[in-house]
N, C-alpha and C positions, 0 to 999 in steps of 0.2 A: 392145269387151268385151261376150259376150254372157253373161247368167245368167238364172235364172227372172225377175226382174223387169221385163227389157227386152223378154224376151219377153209376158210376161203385160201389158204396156202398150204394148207397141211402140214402143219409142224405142230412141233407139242407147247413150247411155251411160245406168251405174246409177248416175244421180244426180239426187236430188230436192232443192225445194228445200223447207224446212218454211214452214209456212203460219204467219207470224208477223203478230198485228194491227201496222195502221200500216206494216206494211214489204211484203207478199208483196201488192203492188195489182198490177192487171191487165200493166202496163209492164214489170215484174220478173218475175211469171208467165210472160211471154211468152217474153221474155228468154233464161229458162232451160230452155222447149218448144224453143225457135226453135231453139237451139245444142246440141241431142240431148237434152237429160233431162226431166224431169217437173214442170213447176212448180205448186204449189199455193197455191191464191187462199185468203186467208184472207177470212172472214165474219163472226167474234166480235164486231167491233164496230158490224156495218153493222141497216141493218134491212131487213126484206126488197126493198124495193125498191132500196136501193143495193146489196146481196145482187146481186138480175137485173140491175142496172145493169153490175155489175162482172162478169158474168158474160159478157154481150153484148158488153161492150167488150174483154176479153181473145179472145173467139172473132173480135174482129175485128183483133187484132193476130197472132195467130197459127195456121193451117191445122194445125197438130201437136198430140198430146195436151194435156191441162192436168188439174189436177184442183180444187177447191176443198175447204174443211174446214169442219169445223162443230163446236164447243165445245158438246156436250150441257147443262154444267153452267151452261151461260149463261142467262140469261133470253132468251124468243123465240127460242132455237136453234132449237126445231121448225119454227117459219115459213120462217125461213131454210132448214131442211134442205128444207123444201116444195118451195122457190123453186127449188133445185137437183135435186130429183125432175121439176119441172116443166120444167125446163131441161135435163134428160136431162146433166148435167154427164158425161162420160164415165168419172171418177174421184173420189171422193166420200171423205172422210179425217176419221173422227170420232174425239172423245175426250171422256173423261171423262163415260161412260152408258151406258146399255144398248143398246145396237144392233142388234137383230134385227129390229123394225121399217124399219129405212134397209137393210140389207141385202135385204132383200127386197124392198124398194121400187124400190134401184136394180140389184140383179137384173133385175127383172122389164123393163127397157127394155134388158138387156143390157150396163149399166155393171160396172165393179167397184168394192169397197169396201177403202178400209185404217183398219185400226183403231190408236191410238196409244196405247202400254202402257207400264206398268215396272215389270210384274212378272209372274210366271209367273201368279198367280191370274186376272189379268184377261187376259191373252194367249189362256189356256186359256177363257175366258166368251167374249171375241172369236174364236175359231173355232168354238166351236158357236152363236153367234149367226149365221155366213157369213163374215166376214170374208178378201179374199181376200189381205190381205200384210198384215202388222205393221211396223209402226216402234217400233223398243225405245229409248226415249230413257233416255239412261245419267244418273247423276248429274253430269258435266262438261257437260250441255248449259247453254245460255240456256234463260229462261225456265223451265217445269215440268219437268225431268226429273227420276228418282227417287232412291232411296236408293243403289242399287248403279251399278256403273260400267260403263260399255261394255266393257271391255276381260273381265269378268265374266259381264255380263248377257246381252250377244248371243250366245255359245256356251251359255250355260246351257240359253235359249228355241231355241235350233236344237237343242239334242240333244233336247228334250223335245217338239218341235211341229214336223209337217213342213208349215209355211206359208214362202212367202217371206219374207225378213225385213230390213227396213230399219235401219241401225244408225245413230243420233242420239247428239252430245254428244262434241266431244272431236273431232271431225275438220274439219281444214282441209286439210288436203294429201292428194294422191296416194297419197303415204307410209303415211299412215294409214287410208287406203280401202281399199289393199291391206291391211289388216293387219285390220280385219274381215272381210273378203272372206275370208281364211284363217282366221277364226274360226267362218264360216258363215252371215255374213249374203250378200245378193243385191244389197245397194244400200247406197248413204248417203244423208241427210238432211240437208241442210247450211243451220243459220241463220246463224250469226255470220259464217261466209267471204262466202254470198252476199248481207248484208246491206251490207256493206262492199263494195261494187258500184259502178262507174258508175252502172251503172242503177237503182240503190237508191232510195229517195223519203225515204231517210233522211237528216238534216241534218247536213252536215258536219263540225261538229262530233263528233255521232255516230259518224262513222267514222273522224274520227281520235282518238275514244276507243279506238275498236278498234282501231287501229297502238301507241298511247302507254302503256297496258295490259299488264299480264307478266298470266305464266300462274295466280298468285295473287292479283291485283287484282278478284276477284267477291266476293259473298257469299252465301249459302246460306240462306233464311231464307222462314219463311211470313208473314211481317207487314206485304207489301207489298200483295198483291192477296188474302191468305187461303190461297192453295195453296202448298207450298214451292217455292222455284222461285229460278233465280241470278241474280245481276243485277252490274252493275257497281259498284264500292267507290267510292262518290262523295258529296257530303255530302247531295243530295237522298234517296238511298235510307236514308243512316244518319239522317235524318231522321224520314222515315214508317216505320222501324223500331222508332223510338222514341218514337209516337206510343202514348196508351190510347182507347182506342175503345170505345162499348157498345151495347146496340141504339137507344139517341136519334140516338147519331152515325149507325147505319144506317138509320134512317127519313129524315134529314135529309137524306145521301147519295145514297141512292137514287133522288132526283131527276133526276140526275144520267144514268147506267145508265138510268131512266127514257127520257129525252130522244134518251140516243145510240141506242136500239136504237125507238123509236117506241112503245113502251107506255103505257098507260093509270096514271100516278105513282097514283092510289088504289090500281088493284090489287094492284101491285107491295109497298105500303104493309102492306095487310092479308096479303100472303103471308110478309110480313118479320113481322110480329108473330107471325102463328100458328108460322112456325118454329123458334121458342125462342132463349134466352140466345146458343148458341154459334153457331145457323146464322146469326143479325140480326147476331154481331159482324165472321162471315166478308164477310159480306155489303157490310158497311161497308166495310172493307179493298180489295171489291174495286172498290168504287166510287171508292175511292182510287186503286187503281192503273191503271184505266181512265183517270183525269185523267193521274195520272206518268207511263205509257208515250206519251201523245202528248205531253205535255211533252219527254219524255227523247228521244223517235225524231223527232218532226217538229220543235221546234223546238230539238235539241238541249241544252236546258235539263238539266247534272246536277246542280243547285245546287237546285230543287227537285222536278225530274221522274226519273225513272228509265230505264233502259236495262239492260234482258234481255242479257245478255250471256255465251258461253260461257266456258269455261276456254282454249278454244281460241285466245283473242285472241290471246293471249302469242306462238302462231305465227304471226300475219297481222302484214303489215310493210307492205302497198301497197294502194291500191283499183284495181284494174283492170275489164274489162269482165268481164260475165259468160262471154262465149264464150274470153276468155284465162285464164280459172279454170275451166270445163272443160277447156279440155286441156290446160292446165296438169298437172291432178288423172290427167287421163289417162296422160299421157306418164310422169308420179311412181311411178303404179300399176303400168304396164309394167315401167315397168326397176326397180322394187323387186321384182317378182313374177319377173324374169329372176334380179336377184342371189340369190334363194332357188335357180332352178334349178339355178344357177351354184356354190354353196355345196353343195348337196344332192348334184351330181353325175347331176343326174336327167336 
């Protein structure tokens, strides 16, 4: 299947994997270079040197594209984004920031940039910053996606924006690749299928959350990490959902987030006070869910950690490898896009 994405990246299928922390490590990255699509190393959690760490070590598992991402809204995101400037990362996948600075930055070595949206206002900010493909994450994604839904969102930003467009949230099959693809996206983003992987580093348990799980077992909610984002209906999330929080709890917190990413806890301290009531409560929450997502992904704990998970679970029934969930996706996509010609008469 060729369309602007596989072209503007050079790989054979248009299928990414999303940069999810705790899941998208070097192994899984490769994984999904290795077997035709685009895999993206997440960095949110790392700090800059396990950033180059993980960067090195994916270029040593796989000779084909990769890209890595970088969470603007993170603390130390910029170092990290450094790390990946300095390592001419070939594909570079920012969100939640400004990013005219990183476009230019990894222009200037000749990489390309995608920016992760949901919604036309920052779609439209990310192409006049450079950005050279979008991933429109719909409201049925894991983890942050927005208000609106795929089935909505991705033709809305294709008629409005001639950039390539990657469609997130809501797709696990073929079936449904095909069925952006004729909305006007160029590619898919896939977490929750490619999480549930062999090659996942995700704890078993974890993925037989995601077999055991129907298509309304998530919940929709900002009170886990601060940003609204889905997660799976389990009692550790209805926990920290019901948790009250204020900026003590985020000074306290912040330790934490401190330590994972290698900053300096004073600094971090006096940035959280000067930000006022609401950004020191955000703050807290997400030093919460920095703890839950490794609880929920690596040691499968849903009792008090959490697990980002799509709506899409409800249609994942097996963990197989990566390269039999691409062509899996592929062979789905074919002959869905045959029975339309077939139907059509075309």
């Amino acid at each position: 299947m060729k369309t602007r994405i596989t072209e503007l990246f050079e790989i054979e299928h248009p299928i990414l994997l999303s940069g999810m922390s705790w899941v998208s490590v070097p192994e899984l990255v490769a994984a999904v270079s290795n077997a035709g699509g685009l895999g993206i190393l997440a960095t949110g959690v790392l700090d800059p040197e396990g950033t180059r760490e993980a960067v090195r070590r994916t270029r040593e598992l796989t000779d084909e594209p990769f890209a890595a991402n970088v969470t603007l809204y993170f603390p130390a995101s910029k170092a990290n984004a450094e790390v990946l400037i300095e390592e001419q990362v070939p594909v570079v996948n920012y969100s939640l920031g400004k990013g005219d600075w990183l476009c230019e930055a990894v222009h200037a070595y000749g990489g390309k940039v995608i920016a992760t949206v949901t919604t036309l206002k920052h779609a439209e900010l990310a192409r006049r910053h450079g950005a050279d493909a979008l991933i429109v994450t719909g409201h049925e994604a894991a983890g942050h996606g927005g208000k609106v839904t795929t089935l909505v969102l991705v033709p809305s930003l294709a008629a409005a924006l001639d950039l390539p467009i990657i469609a997130a949230g809501g797709i696990a099959t073929g079936h449904s690749m095909a069925a952006v693809l004729a909305l006007g996206a160029d590619a898919v983003a896939l977490g929750t299928r490619l999480m549930n992987t062999v090659e996942s580093p995700v704890h078993d348990a974890a993925k037989r959350a995601s077999v055991d799980h129907d298509i309304a077992d998530t919940v929709y909610t900002d009170r886990v990490d601060g940003l609204p984002g889905r997660f799976v209906d389990a009692p550790g999330a209805r926990r920290i959902i019901g948790k009250h929080l204020n900026p003590v709890s985020a000074l306290v917190r912040s330790r934490s987030i401190a330590t994972n990413l290698g900053m300096p806890w004073a600094k971090m301290a006096v940035g959280i006070v000067a930000s006022g009531y609401q950004a020191s409560t955000r703050m807290a929450r997400m030093a919460i869910g920095f703890d839950a997502f490794e609880r929920g992904c690596v040691a499968g704990d849903l009792d008090t950690g959490v697990l980002p998970l799509g709506q899409c679970t409800g249609l994942i029934d097996d963990t197989p490898t990566v390269a039999e969930v691409m062509a899996r996706m592929v062979a789905e996509a074919e002959e869905a896009t045959q029975r339309l010609v077939e139907a059509t008469g075309a």
